[in-house]
MARVEXMAR-689030 format. One record per residue (C-alpha): residue number from 1; x, y, z; residue in three letters. Coordinates in steps of 0.5 Angstrom, whole numbers, plus 500, padded with zeros to 3 digits. Layout:
<pts>
+-----+-----+-----+-----+-----+
|   i |   u |   v |   w |  aa |
+-----+-----+-----+-----+-----+
| NUM |   X |   Y |   Z | ALA |
...
+-----+-----+-----+-----+-----+
</pts>
This chain:
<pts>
+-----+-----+-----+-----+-----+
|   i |   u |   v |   w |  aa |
+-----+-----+-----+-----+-----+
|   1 | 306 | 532 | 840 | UNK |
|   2 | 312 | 536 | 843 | UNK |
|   3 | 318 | 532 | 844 | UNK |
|   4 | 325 | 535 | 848 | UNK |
|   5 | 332 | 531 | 848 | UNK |
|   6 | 338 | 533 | 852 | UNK |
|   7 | 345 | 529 | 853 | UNK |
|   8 | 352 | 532 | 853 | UNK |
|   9 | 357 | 528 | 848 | UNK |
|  10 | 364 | 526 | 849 | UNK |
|  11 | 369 | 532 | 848 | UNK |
|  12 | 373 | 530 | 842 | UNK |
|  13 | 366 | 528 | 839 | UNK |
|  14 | 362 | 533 | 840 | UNK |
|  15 | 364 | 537 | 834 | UNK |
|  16 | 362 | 530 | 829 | UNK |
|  17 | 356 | 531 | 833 | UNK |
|  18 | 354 | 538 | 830 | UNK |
|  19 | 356 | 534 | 822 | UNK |
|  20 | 351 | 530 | 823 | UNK |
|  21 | 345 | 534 | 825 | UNK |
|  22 | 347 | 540 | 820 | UNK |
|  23 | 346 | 533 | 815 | UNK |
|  24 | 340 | 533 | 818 | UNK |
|  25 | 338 | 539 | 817 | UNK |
|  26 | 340 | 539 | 810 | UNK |
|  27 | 336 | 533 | 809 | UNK |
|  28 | 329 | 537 | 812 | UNK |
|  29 | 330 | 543 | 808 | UNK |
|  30 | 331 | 539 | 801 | UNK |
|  31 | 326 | 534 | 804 | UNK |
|  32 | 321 | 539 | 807 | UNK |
|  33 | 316 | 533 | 811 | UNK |
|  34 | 311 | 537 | 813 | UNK |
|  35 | 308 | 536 | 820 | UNK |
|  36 | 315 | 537 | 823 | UNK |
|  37 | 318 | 543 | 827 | UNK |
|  38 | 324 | 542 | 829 | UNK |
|  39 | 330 | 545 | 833 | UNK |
|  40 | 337 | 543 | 835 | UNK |
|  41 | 342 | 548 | 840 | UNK |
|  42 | 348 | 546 | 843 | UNK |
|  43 | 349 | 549 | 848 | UNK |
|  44 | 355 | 554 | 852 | UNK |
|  45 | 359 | 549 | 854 | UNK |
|  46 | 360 | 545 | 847 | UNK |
|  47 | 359 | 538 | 848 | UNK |
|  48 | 351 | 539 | 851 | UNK |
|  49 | 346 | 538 | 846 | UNK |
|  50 | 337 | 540 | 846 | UNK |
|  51 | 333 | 538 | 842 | UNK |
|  52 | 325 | 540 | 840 | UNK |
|  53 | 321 | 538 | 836 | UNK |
|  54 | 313 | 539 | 835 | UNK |
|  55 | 311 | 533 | 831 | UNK |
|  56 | 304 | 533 | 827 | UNK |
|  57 | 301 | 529 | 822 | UNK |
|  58 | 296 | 523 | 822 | UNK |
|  59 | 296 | 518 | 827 | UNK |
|  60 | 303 | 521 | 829 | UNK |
|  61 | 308 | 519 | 824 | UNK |
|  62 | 315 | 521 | 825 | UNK |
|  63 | 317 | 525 | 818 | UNK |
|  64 | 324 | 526 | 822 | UNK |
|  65 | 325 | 519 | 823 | UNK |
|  66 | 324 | 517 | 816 | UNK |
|  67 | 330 | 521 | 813 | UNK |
|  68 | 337 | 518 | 812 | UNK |
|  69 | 341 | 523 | 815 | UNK |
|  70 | 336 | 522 | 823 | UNK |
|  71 | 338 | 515 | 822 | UNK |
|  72 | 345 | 516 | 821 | UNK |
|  73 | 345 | 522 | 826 | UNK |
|  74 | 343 | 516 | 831 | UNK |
|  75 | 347 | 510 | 829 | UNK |
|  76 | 353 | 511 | 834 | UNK |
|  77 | 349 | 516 | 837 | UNK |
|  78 | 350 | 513 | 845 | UNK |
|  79 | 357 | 511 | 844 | UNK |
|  80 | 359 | 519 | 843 | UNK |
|  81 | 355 | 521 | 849 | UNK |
|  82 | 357 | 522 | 856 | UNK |
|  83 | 351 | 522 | 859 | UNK |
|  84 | 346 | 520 | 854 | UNK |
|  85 | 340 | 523 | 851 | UNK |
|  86 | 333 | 524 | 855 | UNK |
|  87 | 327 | 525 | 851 | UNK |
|  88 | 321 | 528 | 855 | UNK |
|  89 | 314 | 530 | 852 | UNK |
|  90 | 313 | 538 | 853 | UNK |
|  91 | 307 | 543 | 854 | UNK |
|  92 | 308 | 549 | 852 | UNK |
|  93 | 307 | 554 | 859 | UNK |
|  94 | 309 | 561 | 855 | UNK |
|  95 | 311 | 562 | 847 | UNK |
|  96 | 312 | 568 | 844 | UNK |
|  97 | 313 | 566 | 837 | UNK |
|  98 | 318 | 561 | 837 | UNK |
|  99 | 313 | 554 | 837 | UNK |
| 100 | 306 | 553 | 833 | UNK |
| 101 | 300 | 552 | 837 | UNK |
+-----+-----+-----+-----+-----+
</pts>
């Protein structure tokens, strides 16, 4: 399962945003839950944020979901963004490297 999110933050909020993703990050790479592959970017503009995500593990389990630092990242998560976030599930069309399968 591939999965892709987008939102823009607020502007005063956007910087908080990026700490708890690096937090993220930090846990996965302490943590290394296999069957996740994921990537975060912020955009040009400082506030717009994507987010993807490849997910494969038995019966679909989210290993991102069960880290603390994902659910601290989500808890005010809505209330820092200006347009809130939109998840869509994605098909690879072209890779060069970048994403498994």
């Amino acid at each position: 399962m591939r999965k892709v999110v987008q939102y823009r933050t607020k502007t005063n909020r956007a910087d908080e945003n990026q700490a708890l993703i690096e937090k993220v990050f930090g846990e996965l790479d302490s943590a290394r839950p296999e069957g996740l592959r994921y990537a975060s970017l912020r955009m040009n503009d400082g506030v717009s944020f994507l987010h993807i995500a490849e997910i494969d593990t038995p019966h679909g389990s989210n290993p991102l979901a069960a880290t603390a630092a994902f659910t601290e990242f989500q808890r005010d998560l809505a209330d820092r963004c200006e347009v809130q976030p939109h998840a869509v599930d994605a098909t690879i069309v072209g890779n060069y490297g970048l994403l498994a399968g």
